[in-house]
N, C-alpha and C positions, 0 to 999 in steps of 0.2 A: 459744566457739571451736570451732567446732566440731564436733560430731558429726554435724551435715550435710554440713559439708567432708572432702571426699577429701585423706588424706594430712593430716591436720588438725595431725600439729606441724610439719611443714616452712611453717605462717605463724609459727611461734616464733622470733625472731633468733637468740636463742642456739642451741636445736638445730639449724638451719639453719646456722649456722656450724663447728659439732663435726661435724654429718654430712658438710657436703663436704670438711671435715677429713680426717674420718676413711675417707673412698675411697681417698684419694691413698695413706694410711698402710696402708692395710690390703691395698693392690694390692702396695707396697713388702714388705709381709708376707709374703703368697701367694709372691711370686716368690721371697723367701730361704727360705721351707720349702720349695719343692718344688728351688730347688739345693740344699739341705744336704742332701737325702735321695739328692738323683744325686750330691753328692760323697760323701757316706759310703759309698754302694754303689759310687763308683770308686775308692774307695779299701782297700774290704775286700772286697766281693764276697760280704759277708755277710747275710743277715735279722738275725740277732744283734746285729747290732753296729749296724743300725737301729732295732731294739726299745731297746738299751741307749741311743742319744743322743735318741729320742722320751723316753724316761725320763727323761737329766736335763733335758732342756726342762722336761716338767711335774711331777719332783717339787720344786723348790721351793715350789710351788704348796700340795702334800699337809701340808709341814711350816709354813710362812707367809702362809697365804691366812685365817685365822682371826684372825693378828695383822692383815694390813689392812685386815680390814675393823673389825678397833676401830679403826684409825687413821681410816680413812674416816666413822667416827661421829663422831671426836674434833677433825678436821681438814678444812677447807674442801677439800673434794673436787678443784673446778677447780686447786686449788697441787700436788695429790697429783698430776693425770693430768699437767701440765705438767711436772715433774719426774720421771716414770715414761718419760715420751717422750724427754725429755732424753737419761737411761739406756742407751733402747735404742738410741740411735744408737752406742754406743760396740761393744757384743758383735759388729755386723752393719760396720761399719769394721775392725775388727781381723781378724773370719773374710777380708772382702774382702783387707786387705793380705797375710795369712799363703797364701792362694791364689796370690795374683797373682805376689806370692815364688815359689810354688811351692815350700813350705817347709811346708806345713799337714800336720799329721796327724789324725789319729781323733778324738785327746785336746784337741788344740788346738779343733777342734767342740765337744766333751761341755764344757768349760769354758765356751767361749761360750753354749753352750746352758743349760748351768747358771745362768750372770749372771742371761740373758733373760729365764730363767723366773723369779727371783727378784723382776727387777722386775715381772715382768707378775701374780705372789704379790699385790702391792698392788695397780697396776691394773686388775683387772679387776672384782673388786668395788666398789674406787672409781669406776668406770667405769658398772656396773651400777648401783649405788643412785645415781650423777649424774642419771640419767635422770629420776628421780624429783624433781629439783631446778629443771631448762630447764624441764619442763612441767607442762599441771597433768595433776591425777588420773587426770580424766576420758580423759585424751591418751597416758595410759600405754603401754597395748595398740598404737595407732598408733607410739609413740617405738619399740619395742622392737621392734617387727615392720621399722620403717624401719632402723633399727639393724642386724638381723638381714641387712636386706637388700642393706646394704650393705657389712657384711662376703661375704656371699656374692656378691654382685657383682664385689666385689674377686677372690674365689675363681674366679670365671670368668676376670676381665682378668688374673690375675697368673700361672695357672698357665699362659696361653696363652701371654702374653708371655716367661714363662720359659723355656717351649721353645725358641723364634726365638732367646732371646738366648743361652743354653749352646750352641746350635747356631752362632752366628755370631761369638758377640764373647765367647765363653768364661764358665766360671762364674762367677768373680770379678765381673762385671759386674752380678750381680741382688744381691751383696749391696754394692756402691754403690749403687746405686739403691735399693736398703731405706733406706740409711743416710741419703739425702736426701728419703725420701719424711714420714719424720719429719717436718721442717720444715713445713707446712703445718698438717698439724693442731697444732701448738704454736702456732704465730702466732693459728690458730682462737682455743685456749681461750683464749691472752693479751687478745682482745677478746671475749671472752662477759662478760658484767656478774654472771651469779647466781654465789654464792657460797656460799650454801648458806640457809636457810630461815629458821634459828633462829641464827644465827653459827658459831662454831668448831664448836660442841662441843652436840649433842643427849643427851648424857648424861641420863637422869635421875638423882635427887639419891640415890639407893637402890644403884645401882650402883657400887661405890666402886674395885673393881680389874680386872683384867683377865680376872680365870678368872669375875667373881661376872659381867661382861657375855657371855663365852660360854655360859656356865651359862644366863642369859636368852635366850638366843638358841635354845638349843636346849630350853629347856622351852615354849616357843611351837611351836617346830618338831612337839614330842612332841602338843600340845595338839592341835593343825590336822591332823587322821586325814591329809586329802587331801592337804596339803602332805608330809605324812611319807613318803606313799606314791610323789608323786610323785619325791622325791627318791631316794630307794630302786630305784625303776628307772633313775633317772639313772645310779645308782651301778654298777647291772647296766651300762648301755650305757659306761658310760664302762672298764668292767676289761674287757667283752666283746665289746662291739658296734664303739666310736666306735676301735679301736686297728688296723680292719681296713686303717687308712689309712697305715700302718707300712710293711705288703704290699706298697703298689701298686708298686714300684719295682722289686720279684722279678716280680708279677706282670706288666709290661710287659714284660720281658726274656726271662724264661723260661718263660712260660705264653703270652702273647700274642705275640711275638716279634717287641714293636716297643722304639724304643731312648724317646730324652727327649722326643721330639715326641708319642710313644704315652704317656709319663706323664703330661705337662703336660694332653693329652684326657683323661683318667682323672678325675684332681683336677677337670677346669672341669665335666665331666659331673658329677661330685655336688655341685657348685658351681651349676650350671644350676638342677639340680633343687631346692637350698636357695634361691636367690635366686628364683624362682617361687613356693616356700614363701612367702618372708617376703613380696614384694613383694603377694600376693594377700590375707594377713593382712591388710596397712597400707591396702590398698585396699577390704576388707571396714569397717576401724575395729576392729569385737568380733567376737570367736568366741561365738556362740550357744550351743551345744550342747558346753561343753567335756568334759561327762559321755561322749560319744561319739568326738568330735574329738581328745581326746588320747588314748587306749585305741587308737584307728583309726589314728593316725600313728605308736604306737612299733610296733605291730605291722608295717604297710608299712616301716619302717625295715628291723626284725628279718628280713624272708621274703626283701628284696631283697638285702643281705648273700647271704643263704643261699645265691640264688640266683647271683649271683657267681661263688662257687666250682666252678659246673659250665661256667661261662663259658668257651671258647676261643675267640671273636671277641672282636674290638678291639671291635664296633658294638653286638652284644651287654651286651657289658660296661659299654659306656658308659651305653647305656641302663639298666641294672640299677641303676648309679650314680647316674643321676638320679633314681629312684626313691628312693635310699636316701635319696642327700640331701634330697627331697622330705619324707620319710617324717620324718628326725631334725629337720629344721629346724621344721616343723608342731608337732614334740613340743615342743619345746623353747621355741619361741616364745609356745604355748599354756600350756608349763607356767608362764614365766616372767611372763606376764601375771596368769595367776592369782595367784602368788606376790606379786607386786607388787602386788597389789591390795588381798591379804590383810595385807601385813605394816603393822605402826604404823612412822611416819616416823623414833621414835625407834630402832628396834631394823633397820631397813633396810640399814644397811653388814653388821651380824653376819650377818643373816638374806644376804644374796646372797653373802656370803663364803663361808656353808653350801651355797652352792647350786653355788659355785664351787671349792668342796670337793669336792663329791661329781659334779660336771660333770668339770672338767681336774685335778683334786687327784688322784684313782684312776689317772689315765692313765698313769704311770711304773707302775706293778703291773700294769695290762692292757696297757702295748706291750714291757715286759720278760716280760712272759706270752706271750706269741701271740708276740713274736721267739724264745724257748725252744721252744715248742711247734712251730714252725717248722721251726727247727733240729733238734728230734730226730723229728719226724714227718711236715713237709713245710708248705709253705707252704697247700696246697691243703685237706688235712685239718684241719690246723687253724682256717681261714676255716670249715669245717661246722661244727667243733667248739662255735666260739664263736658260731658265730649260732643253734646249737642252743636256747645258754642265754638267748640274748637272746629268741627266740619264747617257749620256756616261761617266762622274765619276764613279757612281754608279757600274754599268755595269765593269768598270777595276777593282776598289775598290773590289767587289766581288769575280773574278777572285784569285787576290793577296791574299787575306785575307785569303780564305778559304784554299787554297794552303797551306799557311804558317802556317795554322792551322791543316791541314793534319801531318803537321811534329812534332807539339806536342799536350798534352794532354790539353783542354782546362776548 
C-alpha cells in the first residue's frame, strides 16, 4: 500500500470515509469555537471569563481522558466515536437555542462547554488510537498527518465562515450549523467495517483493573526517554504556549482594532499555517530526521508566539500566526507519529489518552493562567510572559531529545 503512493491512506475505504467525515465535523467545530469566544466576549467584555469557559471546555479532558482511553482499549472504538458525535450535537443545539432566545448567559456557555468537553474526555483518544485500526502500520504517519490536516483545514473554512456568518445571520447560526455538521461523519463511521483488530477488548490477561492498566501505560511512557520528553513539552506548550488562542478575541478588539471579521483571520492564519504543516507531512509519508524536525518545529512555534505580542498590524499578526500554527502542527504531528509508532497495539488507547492528557488535559490551568495573568497584567505582557517559557522549553527539550537520540537509531 503504498509507500510509493502519495497520501497512501486516503486508497483505505474506511479512512477515506472518517476523513471526509471528519471535514464537514470539524469545519462545524471551528465555527462554534470561534462564536463562543465572540459571544463570551459580548457578553462580559472580559479576558477572564474567556480563560474561565476555555477551561471548562478542556478540563473534563484533565479529570477523564485516562478513563477513555481504557475504554477505548476495552471497547470497539468505531461504537465509542459514533456515540461521542451523537453527544456533541446536543451542547452546540442547546448554546444555539438559548442565543437565539436571547436568554444565554456566561454560565449557560461554561455548562455547555463543560458537556463538550466531557464527551470529547473519551473521543479524542478513541479517536486517536482509531487511526491505528483503518490502517496499516506502515500508513500511520500519512493517517495522522491527513487527519492533522484536516482538522486544520477545517481551521481555515470554519473560522472564515464564522466571520460572514456572526456578521450577517447572527451568532446563533454557527452553532446550528455545528449541530448539523455532526451528521456526516456519523453516517461515515456507521459504514466503516473495522472494528477493532483483536475484538472488544486488547486487554492483556496481567492487567486486571483500571489503576493496574494506567500504571502500564505510564511505565512504558517512563521507559521511552524520547516519548517522555516528548510529552513533557507538550505539557509546557499546552499550560503555556497552545492557551495563547484564548487572547485573540481581546487581541482583535483592543490591540489590533478590528471586530469578528479580524478574529475569524487570526484563527484561519494559524489555521493556514497548521494545514500546510500537516498537508506537507501526508505528502512527504515519513519525517526523516525527527531528531531535528521536532526540536526545529516546537521552537518556530515558541519564537512566533513571542513574536505576536509586539504585533500592532492585522497583516503582521496574521502572518506571525501562521508561523506558529506551522510551527505546533510540525510538532505535534511529528511527535504523534513517533508515538504511534513506538507504542504496542495493546497499550495504544492508554498511551494516546496520556498524550491527550498532557496535549488538551493542561489546557483549563494554562487558559485559566494567561486569562488571570491577563487580567492583572495585561493581555500583551502576558503573551511574552508565556512564550518566554515555551522557548526556554524548547531550547532544553532540544538539548534532551537529541541527546537521547544520539544513543539510538531514529
Amino acid at each position: 500500500m503504498g509507500q510509493e503512493q502519495r497520501f497512501s491512506a486516503l486508497y483505505v475505504r474506511d479512512f477515506r470515509l472518517f476523513w471526509f467525515g471528519q471535514i464537514i465535523s470539524l469545519s462545524g467545530t471551528w465555527m462554534h469555537s470561534v462564536a463562543q469566544s465572540w459571544l463570551v466576549y459580548s457578553l462580559t467584555k472580559s479576558p477572564l471569563y474567556l480563560g474561565i469557559i476555555a477551561s471548562l471546555s478542556s478540563m473534563p479532558i484533565l479529570l477523564f481522558t485516562l478513563f477513555g482511553g481504557m475504554v477505548a482499549d476495552r471497547h470497539p472504538k468505531r461504537n465509542i466515536l459514533i456515540t461521542t458525535h451523537v453527544l456533541s450535537i446536543m451542547p452546540a443545539l442547546a448554546v444555539a437555542l438559548l442565543s437565539d432566545m436571547n436568554i444565554i448567559t456566561v454560565w449557560h456557555v461554561g455548562i455547555a462547554a463543560f458537556f463538550l468537553g466531557t464527551v470529547n474526555a473519551f473521543d479524542v483518544p478513541a479517536r486517536q488510537a482509531f487511526l491505528g485500526e483503518v490502517v496499516e502500520k506502515a500508513d500511520i504517519t500519512n493517517a495522522i498527518a491527513l487527519n492533522s490536516a484536516a482538522f486544520n483545514g477545517a481551521r481555515i473554512i470554519g473560522p472564515v465562515i464564522a466571520g460572514y456568518i456572526i456578521a450577517s445571520l447572527g451568532i446563533p447560526a454557527c452553532f446550528y450549523i455545528n449541530a448539523i455538521s455532526f451528521i456526516p461523519v456519523i453516517f461515515a463511521l456507521s459504514k466503516i467495517k473495522a472494528i477493532g483488530k483483536s475484538g472488544a477488548s486488547h486487554e492483556p490477561p496481567s492487567v486486571r483493573n483500571f489503576m493496574a492498566g494506567i500504571v502500564a501505560g505510564w511505565r512504558f511512557v517512563a521507559k521511552e526517554r524520547r516519548i517522555l520528553y516528548i510529552m513533557s513539552l507538550i505539557s509546557v506548550f499546552s499550560l503555556f504556549g497552545i492557551p495563547y488562542i484564548t487572547l485573540l478575541p481581546v487581541l482583535a478588539v483592543e490591540v489590533l482594532n478590528t471586530g469578528a471579521k479580524g478574529l475569524s483571520l487570526l484563527v484561519a492564519s494559524a489555521g493556514a499555517g497548521s494545514f500546510i504543516a500537516a498537508i506537507t507531512i501526508a505528502f512527504k509519508g515519513e519525517i526523516k530526521r525527527k531528531d531535528i524536525y521536532i526540536p526545529l518545529s516546537g521552537l518556530i512555534f515558541s519564537l512566533s508566539v513571542f513574536a505576536v505580542a509586539f504585533s500592532k498590524s492585522i497583516y503582521i499578526s496574521m502572518s506571525l500566526l501562521f508561523f506558529a500554527g506551522l510551527g505546533i502542527v510540525s510538532f505535534l504531528a511529528a511527535s504523534n507519529s513517533f508515538i504511534q509508532h513506538a507504542v504496542p497495539d495493546h497499550l495504544r488507547g492508554r498511551i494516546m489518552s496520556l498524550y491527550t492528557l498532557v496535549f488538551l488535559g493542561f489546557s483549563p490551568i494554562g487558559n485559566s493562567s494567561i486569562g488571570i495573568t491577563a487580567h492583572l497584567l495585561g493581555t500583551i505582557s502576558s503573551l511574552k510572559i508565556f512564550a518566554i517559557v515555551c522557548i526556554i522549553g524548547s531550547i532544553i527539550f532540544s538539548k534532551l531529545f537529541r541527546r537521547e537520540a544520539s544513543k539510538q537509531v531514529i
